[in-house]
C-alpha positions as a Markdown table, in Angstrom:
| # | Residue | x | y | z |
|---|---|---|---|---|
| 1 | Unk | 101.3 | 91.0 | 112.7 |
| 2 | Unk | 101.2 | 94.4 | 111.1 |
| 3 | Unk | 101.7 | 94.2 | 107.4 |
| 4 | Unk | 102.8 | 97.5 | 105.6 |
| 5 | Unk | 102.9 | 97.9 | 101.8 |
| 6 | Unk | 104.6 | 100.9 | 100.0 |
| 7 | Unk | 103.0 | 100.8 | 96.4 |
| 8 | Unk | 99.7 | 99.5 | 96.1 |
| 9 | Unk | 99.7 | 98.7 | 92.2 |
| 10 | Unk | 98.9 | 95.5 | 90.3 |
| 11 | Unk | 101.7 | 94.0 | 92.4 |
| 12 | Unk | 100.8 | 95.3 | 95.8 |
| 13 | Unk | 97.2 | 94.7 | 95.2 |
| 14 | Unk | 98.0 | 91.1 | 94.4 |
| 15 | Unk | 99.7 | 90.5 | 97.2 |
| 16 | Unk | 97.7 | 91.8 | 99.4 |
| 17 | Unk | 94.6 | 90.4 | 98.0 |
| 18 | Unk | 95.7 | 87.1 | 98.6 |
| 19 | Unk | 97.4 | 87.5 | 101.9 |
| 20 | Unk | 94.3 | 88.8 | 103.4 |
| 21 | Unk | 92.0 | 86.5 | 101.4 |
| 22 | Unk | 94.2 | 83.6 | 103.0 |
| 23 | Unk | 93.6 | 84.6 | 106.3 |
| 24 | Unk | 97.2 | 85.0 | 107.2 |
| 25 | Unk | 96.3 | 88.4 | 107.9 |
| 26 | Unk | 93.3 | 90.4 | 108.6 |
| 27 | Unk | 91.9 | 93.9 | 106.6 |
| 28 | Unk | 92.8 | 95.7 | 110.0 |
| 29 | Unk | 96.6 | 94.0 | 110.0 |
| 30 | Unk | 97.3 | 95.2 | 106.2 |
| 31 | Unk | 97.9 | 99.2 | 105.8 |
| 32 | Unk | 99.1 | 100.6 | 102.5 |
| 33 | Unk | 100.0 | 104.1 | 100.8 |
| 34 | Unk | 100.2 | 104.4 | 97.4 |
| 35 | Unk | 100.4 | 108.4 | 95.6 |
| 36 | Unk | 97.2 | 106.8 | 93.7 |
| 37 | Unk | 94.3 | 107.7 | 95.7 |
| 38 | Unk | 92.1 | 105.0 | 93.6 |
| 39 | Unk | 94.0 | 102.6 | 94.7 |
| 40 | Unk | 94.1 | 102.7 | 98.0 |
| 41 | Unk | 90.7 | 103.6 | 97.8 |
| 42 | Unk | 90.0 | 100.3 | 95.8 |
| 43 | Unk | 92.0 | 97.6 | 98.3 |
| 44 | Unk | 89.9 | 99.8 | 101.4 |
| 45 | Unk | 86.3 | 99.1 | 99.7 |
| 46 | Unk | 87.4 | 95.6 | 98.7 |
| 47 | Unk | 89.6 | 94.0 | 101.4 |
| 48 | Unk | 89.8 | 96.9 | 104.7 |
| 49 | Unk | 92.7 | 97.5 | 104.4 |
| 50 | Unk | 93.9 | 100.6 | 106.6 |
| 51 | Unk | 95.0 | 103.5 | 103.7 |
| 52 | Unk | 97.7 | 105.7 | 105.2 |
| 53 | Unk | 98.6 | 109.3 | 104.2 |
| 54 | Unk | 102.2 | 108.5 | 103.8 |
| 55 | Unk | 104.9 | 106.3 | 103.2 |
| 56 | Unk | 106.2 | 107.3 | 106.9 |
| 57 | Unk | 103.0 | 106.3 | 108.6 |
| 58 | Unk | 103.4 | 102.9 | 107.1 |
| 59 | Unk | 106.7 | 102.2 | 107.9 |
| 60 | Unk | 106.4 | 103.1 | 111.8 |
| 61 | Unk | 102.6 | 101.5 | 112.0 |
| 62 | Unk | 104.1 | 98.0 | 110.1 |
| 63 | Unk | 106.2 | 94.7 | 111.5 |
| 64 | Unk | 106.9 | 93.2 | 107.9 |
| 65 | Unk | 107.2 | 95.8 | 105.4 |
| 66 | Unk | 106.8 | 95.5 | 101.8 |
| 67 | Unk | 108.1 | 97.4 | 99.0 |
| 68 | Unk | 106.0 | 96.6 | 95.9 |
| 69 | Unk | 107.1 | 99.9 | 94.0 |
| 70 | Unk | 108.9 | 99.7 | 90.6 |
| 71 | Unk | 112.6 | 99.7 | 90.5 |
| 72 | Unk | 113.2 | 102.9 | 89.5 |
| 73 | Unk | 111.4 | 104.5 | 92.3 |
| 74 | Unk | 113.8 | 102.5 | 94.9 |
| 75 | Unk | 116.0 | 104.7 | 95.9 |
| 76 | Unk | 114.0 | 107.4 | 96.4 |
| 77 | Unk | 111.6 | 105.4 | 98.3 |
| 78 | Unk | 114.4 | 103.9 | 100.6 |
| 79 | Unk | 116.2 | 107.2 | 100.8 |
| 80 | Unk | 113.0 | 109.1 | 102.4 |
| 81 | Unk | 112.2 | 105.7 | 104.4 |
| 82 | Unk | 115.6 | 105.0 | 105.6 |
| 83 | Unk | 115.3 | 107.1 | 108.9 |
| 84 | Unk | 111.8 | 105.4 | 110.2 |
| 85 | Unk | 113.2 | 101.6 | 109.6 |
| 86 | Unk | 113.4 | 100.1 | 112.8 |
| 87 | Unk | 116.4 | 97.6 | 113.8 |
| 88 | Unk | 113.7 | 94.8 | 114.4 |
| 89 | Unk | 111.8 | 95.5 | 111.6 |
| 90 | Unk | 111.3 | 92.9 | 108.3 |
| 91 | Unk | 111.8 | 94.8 | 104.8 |
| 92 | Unk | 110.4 | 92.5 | 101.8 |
| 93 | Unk | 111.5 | 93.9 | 98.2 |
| 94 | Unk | 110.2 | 93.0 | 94.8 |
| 95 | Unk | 112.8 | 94.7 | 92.6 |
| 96 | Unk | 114.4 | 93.0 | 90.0 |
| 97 | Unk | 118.5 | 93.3 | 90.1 |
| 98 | Unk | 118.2 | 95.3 | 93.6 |
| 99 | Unk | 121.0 | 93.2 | 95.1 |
| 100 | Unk | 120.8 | 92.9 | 99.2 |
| 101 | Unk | 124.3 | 94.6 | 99.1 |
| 102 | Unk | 122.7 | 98.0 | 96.8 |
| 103 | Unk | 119.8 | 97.5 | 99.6 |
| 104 | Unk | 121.7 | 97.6 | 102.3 |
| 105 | Unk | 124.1 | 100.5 | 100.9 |
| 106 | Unk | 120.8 | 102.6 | 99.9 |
| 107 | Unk | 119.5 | 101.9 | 103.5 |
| 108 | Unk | 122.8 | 102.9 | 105.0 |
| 109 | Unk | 122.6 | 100.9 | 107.8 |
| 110 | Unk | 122.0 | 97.4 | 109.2 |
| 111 | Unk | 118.5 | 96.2 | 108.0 |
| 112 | Unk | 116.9 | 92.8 | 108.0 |
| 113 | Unk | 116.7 | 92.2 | 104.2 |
| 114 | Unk | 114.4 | 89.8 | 102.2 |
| 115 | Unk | 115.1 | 90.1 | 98.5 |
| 116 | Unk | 112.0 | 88.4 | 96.2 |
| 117 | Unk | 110.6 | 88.3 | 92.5 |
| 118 | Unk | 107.7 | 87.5 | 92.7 |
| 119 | Unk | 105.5 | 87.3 | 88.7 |
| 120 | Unk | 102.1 | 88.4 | 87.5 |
| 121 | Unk | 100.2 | 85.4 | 88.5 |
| 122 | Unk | 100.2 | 86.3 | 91.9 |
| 123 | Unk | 97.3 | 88.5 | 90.5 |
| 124 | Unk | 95.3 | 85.0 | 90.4 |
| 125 | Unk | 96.8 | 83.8 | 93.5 |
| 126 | Unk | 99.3 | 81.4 | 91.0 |
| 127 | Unk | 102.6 | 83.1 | 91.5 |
| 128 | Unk | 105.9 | 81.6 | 92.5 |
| 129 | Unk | 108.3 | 83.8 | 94.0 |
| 130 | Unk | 111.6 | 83.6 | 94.5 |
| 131 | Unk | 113.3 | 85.0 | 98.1 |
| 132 | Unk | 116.7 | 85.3 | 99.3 |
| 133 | Unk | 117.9 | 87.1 | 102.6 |
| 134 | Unk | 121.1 | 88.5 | 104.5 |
| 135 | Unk | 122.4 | 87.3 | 107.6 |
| 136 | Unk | 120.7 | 89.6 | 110.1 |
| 137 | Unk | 117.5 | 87.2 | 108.9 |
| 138 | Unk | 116.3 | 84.8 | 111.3 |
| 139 | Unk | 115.2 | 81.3 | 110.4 |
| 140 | Unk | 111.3 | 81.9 | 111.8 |
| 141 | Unk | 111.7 | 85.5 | 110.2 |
| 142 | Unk | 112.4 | 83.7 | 107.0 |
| 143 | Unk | 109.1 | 81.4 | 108.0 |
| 144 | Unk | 107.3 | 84.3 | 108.6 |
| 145 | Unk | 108.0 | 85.9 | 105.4 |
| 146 | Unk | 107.8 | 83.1 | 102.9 |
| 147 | Unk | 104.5 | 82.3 | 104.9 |
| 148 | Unk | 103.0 | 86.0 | 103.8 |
| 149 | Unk | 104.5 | 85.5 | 99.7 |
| 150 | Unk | 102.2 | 81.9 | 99.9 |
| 151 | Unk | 99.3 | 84.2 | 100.3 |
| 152 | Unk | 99.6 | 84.5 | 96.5 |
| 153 | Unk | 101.1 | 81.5 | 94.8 |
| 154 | Unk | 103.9 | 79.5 | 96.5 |
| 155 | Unk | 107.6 | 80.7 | 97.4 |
| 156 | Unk | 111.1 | 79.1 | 96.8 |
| 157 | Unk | 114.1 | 80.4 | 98.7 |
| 158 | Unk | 117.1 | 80.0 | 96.4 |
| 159 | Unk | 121.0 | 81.9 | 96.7 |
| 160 | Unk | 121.3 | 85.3 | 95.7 |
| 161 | Unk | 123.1 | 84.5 | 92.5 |
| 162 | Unk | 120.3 | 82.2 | 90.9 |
| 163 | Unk | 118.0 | 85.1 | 91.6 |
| 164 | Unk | 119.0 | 87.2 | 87.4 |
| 165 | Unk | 117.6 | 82.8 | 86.5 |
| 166 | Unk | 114.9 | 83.7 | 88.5 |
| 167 | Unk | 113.3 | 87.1 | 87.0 |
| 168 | Unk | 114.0 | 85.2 | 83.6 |
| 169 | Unk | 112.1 | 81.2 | 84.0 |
| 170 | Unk | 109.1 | 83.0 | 86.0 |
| 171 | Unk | 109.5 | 86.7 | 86.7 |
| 172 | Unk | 109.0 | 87.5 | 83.1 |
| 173 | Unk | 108.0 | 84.5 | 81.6 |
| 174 | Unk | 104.4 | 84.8 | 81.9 |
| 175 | Unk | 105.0 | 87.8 | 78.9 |
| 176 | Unk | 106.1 | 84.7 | 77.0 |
| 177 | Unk | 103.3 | 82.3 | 77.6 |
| 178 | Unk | 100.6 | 84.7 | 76.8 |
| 179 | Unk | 102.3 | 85.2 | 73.3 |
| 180 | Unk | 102.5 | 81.4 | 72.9 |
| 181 | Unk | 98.7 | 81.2 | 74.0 |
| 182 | Unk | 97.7 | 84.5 | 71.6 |
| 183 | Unk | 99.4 | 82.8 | 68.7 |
| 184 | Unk | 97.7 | 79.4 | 69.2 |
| 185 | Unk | 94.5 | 81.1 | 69.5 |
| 186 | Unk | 95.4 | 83.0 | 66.0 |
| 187 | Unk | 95.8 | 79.8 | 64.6 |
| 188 | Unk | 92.7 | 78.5 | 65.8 |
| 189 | Unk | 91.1 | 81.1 | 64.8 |
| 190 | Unk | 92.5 | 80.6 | 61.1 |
| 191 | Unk | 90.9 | 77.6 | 61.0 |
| 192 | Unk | 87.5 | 78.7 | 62.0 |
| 193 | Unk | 87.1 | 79.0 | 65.4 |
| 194 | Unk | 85.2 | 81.3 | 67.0 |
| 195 | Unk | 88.6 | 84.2 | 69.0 |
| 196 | Unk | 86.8 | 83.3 | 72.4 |
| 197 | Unk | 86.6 | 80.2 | 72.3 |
| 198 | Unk | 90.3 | 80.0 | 70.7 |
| 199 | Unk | 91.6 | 81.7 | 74.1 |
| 200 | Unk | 89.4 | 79.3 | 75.9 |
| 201 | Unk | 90.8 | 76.2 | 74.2 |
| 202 | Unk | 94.7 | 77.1 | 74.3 |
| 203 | Unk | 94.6 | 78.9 | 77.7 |
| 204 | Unk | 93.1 | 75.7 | 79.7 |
| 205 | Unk | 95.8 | 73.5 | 77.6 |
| 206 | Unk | 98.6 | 75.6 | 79.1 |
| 207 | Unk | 97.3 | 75.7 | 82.4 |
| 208 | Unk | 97.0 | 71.8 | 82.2 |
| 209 | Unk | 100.1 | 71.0 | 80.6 |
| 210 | Unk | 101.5 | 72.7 | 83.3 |
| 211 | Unk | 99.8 | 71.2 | 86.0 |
| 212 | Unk | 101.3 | 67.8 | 84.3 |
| 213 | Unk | 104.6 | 68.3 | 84.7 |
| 214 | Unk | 104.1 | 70.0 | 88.6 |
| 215 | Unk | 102.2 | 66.9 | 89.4 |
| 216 | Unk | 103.2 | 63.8 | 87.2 |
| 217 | Unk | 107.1 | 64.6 | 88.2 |
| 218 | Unk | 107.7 | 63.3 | 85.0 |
| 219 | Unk | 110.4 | 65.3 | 82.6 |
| 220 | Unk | 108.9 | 67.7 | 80.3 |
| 221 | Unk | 110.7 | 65.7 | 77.5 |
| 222 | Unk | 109.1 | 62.6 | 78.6 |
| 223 | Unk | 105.3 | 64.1 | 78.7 |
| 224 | Unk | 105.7 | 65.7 | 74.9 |
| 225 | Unk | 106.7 | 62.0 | 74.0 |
| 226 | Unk | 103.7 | 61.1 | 75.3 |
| 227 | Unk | 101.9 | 63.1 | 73.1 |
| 228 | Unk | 104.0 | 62.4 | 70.3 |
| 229 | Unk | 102.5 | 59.7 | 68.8 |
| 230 | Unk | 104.1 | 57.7 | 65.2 |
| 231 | Unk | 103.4 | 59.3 | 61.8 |
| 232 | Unk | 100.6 | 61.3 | 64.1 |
| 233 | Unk | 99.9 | 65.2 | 64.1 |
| 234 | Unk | 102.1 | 66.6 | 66.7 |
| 235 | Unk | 105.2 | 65.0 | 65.6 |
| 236 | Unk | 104.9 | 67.0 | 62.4 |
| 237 | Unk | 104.2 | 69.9 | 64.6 |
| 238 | Unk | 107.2 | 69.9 | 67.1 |
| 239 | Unk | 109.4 | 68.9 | 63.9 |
| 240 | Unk | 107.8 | 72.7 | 62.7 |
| 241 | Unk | 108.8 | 74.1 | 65.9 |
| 242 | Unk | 112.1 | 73.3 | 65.8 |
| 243 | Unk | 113.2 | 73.9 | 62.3 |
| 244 | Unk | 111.8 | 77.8 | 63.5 |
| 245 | Unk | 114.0 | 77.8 | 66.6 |
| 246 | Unk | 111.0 | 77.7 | 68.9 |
| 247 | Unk | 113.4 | 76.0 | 71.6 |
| 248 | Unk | 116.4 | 78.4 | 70.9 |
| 249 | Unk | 113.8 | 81.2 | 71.1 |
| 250 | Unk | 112.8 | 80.9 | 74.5 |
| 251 | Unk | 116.0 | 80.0 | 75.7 |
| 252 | Unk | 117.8 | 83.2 | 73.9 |
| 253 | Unk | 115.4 | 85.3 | 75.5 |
| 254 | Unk | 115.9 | 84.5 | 78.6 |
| 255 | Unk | 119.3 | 85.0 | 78.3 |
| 256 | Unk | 118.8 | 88.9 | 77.9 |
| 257 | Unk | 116.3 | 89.2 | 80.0 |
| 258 | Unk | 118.8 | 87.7 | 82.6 |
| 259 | Unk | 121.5 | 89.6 | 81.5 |
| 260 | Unk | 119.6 | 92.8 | 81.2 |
| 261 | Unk | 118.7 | 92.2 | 84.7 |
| 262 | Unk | 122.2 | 92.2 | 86.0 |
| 263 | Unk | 123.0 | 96.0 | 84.4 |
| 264 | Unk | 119.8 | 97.3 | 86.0 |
């Protein structure tokens, strides 16, 4: 398989980090352009990958290819690569509120379209990333893809319409989380503990907190119980919480970012 990637950013670096790291593909299998010397530059030194001189050359050298540009650079993009997609060819995008009908209207012809959001994780090789597809899609080309998006965290295929939900629970979220983790550390910090060691303590009680509820399969509501215990310290904590509208918080944001994601 020969794996192209126009844009080779955080996002392109990510993915193709852990695709390669993964062994689902090799240095040699991966080629890239990016206007960013550096970067290809870096991903060459680091992983092998094969650094073309233009977005053309990877297009007509790559099987799957994969757009890992930033939305506003789509168009463009698609417009001068349009002429060099082949009818057998697998286009990945990682645009938020590019729909596979704007895709395939920008393309201006029949092209076999998986539509993603993937999240900053990825960069950790912890993402989840959603994928939808069209109908010219095949059910091992659909293998084949979500097998090349595991490189870097793990992959869900959902409908189209859930994907707005998508860019909003994980796509952006992690901007969220790292608040939630720089205030906790803040507070930590208030109360004499050294900022390092702050990040250290309410980072890894994220990351496990998390990995309770993936593993456990218990309800989130059910695990805070858990830690809820009578006239005890976290009761008094959540009660806080609440009366400030953390819950409604989260929940309102996400609805813009959702929202804002359908106008793009």
């Amino acid at each position: 398989m020969n794996l192209g990637f126009i844009g080779a950013g955080n996002m392109g670096s990510a993915m193709a980090r852990g695709i390669i790291t993964k062994g689902i593909a090799s240095g040699s299998e991966v080629r890239a352009y990016d206007p960013f010397a550096e970067n290809l530059e870096r991903l060459h030194k680091e992983l092998g990958i094969q650094a073309e001189d233009s977005n053309r050359s990877v297009v007509e050298k790559s099987d799957v290819l994969i757009l890992a540009v930033k939305p506003q650079f789509y168009e463009d993009v698609i417009t001068e690569i349009a002429p060099f997609v082949r009818a057998e060819q697998l286009v990945i995008t990682i645009a938020p509120g590019k729909t596979l009908a704007w895709l395939r209207e920008t393309f201006g012809k029949d092209v076999k379209l998986i539509r993603t959001m993937p999240n900053t994780p990825a960069m950790v090789g912890e993402g989840i990333t959603g994928v939808c597809h069209n109908e010219l899609v095949t059910e091992e080309e659909l293998a084949e893809a979500c097998s090349i998006l595991n490189g870097f965290g793990i992959s869900e295929v959902i409908p189209e319409h859930l994907m707005d939900a998508v860019v909003a629970v994980s796509g952006s979220s992690p901007a969220y989380v790292f608040i939630m983790i720089e205030a906790m550390a803040d507070a930590a910090v208030a109360e004499g503990m050294p900022r390092k060691q702050a990040y250290r303590f309410a980072a890894q009680a994220v990351m496990g907190s998390a990995k309770m509820v993936l593993e456990t399969g218990k309800h989130p509501a059910e695990l805070k119980d858990m830690v809820c215990s009578p006239a005890g310290t976290t009761i008094d904590a959540v009660k806080v919480l609440e009366e400030l509208g953390f819950r409604s918080a989260i929940e309102e944001a996400m609805a813009v970012c959702a929202e804002k994601c359908r106008r793009v």
